[in-house]
C-alpha positions in Angstrom: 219.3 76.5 243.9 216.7 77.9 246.2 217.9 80.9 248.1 216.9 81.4 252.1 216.0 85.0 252.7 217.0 85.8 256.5 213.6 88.2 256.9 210.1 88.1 257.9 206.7 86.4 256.7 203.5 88.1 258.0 201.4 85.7 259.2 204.4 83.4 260.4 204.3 79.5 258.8 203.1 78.4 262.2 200.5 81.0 262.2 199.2 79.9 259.4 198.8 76.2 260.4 197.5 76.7 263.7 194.8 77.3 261.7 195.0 74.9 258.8 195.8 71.7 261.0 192.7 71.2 262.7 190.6 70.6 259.4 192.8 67.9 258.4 191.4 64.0 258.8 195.0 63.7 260.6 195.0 66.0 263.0 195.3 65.0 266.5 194.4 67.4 268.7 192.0 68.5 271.1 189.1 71.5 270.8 191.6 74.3 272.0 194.0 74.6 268.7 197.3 73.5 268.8 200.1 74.8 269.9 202.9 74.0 267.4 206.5 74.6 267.4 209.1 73.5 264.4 210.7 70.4 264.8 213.2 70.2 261.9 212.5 68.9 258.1 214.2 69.6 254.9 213.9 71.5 251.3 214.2 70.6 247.9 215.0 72.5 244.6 213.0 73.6 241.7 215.3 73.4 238.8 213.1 76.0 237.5 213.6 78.8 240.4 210.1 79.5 241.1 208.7 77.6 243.8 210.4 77.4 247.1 209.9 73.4 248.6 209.8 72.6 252.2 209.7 69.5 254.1 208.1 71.3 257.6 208.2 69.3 260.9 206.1 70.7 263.6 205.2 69.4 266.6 201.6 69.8 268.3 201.9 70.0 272.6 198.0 71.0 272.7 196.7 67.4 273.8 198.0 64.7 276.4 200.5 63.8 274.6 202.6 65.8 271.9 201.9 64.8 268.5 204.5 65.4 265.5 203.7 66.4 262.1 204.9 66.4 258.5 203.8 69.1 256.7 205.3 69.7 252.7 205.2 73.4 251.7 205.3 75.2 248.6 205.9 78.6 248.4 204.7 80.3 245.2 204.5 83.9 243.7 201.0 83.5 242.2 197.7 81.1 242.8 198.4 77.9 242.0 195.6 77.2 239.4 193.5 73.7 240.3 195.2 73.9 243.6 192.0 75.8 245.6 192.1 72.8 247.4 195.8 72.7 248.7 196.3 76.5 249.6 196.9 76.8 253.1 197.1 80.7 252.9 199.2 84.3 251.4 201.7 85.8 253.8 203.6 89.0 252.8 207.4 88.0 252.6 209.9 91.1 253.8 212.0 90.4 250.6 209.6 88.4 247.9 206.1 90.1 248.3 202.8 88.0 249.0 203.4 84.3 248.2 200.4 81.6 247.9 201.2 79.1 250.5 200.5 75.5 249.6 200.0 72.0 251.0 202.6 70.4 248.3 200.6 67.1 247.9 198.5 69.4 245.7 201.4 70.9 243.5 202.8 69.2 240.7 206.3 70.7 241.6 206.4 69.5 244.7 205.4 65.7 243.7 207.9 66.0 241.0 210.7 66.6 242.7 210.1 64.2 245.4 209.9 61.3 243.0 213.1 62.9 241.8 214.4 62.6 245.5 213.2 59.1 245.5 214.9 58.0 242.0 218.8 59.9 243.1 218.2 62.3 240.4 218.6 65.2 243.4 219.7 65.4 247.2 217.7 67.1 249.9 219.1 70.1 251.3 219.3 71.5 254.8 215.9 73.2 255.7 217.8 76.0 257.1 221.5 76.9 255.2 222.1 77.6 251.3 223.5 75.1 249.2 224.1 72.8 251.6 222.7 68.8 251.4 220.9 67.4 254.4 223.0 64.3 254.8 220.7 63.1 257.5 217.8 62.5 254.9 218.3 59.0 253.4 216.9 57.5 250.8 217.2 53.7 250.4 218.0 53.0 246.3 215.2 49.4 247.1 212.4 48.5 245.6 210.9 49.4 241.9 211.9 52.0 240.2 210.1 55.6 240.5 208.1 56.2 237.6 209.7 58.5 234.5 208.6 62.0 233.8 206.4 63.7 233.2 204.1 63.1 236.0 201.7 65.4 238.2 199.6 64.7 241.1 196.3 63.1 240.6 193.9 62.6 243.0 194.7 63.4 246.6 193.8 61.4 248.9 194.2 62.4 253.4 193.4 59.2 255.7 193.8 59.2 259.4 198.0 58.8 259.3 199.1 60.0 255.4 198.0 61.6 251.9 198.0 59.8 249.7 199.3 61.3 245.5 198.3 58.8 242.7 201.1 59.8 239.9 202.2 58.8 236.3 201.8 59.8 233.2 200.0 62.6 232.1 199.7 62.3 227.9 200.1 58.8 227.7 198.9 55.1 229.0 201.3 53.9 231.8 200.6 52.8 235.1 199.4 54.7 237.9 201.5 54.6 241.3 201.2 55.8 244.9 202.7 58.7 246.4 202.1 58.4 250.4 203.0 61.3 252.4 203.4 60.4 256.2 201.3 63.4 258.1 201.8 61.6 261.5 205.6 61.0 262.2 206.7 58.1 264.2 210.5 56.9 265.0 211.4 54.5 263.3 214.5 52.1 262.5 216.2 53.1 259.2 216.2 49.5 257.6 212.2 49.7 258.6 210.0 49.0 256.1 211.1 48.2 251.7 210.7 50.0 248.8 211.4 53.5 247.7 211.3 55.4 250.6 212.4 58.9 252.3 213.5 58.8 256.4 214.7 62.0 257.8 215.0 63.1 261.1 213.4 65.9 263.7 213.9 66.8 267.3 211.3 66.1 270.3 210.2 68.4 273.0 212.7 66.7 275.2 215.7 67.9 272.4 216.4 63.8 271.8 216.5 63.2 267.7 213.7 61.1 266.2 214.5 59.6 262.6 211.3 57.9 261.1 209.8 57.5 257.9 208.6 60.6 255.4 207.2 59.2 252.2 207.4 56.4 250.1 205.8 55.0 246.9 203.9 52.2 245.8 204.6 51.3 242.3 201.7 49.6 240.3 202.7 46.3 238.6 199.3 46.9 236.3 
């Protein structure tokens, strides 16, 4: 069970995007930088105890319109290695020390336990409380079944609305599947859409709750 620590990061998670965001294919806003405020999103659990998994919703007000973004974090105690790619930056953490920051479509922990989220094998838990399930987070049992462990990310691929994880087996022949991470959130019905899939819910600037879709995976019949 991951355990929230009620201190202080130095720079802040927003901080550290406000710098980070702009260099993404996905990003929205103007020349000025965003200005982002959290929005809601979820964690995860390493069964392991080592890397801390967020599912970070922040909301960009910088351009005409505000744009709302999802953005999963990984929180580790030493470089990732292979991961130069994914590491959004170190902050010094009041209880833990210095933690490597990562863009989690780029950790293997991360991509594990979110085709764990999308097969029932574990529940997403409030972003902000210990032990204690999101039951807002749903995840429709439809579709093809997630592909068995082990797995790891592949290649990662960032288009104009997602990222997208190719994922399967890493010692063996099997077929490769699709991992897409929605970067630009949109509402959405809940009964949108088929196939494994993750909807959650954030707030907008106005306070009203938005419930769209998060991730979902395209299984290869190859």
């Amino acid at each position: 069970m991951a355990v929230i620590h009620r201190t202080t990061m130095s720079p802040g998670k927003l901080e550290l995007l406000a710098g980070w965001l702009p260099l993404r294919p996905w990003y929205r806003g103007g020349s000025g930088g965003p200005q982002l405020s959290k929005a809601g999103g979820f964690r995860l659990d390493d069964p392991e105890g080592e890397v801390g998994i967020e599912f970070m919703v922040v909301t960009d007000a910088a351009g005409d319109d505000p744009v709302t973004y999802l953005v999963p974090l990984t929180y580790r105690g030493a470089p990732l290695k292979g991961a130069e790619d994914g590491l959004i930056g170190t902050s010094e953490h009041g209880v833990l020390g210095r933690r490597w920051i990562y863009d989690g479509a780029h950790d293997p922990v991360l991509v594990e336990r979110l085709l764990a989220l999308l097969a029932g094998r574990t529940t997403a838990q409030d972003q902000n409380e210990n032990d204690t399930p999101d039951p807002t987070v749903e995840v429709p049992a439809e579709g093809a079944g997630v592909p068995a462990g082990p797995t790891g990310p592949g290649t990662v691929t960032d288009t104009a609305e997602s990222s997208l994880v190719t994922v399967g087996p890493m010692m063996e022949e099997g077929p490769v599947s699709t991992l897409t991470v929605c970067r630009v959130l949109r509402p959405a019905p809940a009964g949108d859409g088929a196939g494994r899939r993750v909807l959650a819910g954030w707030s907008a600037p106005d306070g009203t709750r938005r419930h769209g879709l998060f991730a979902h995976l395209a299984v290869s019949e190859d």
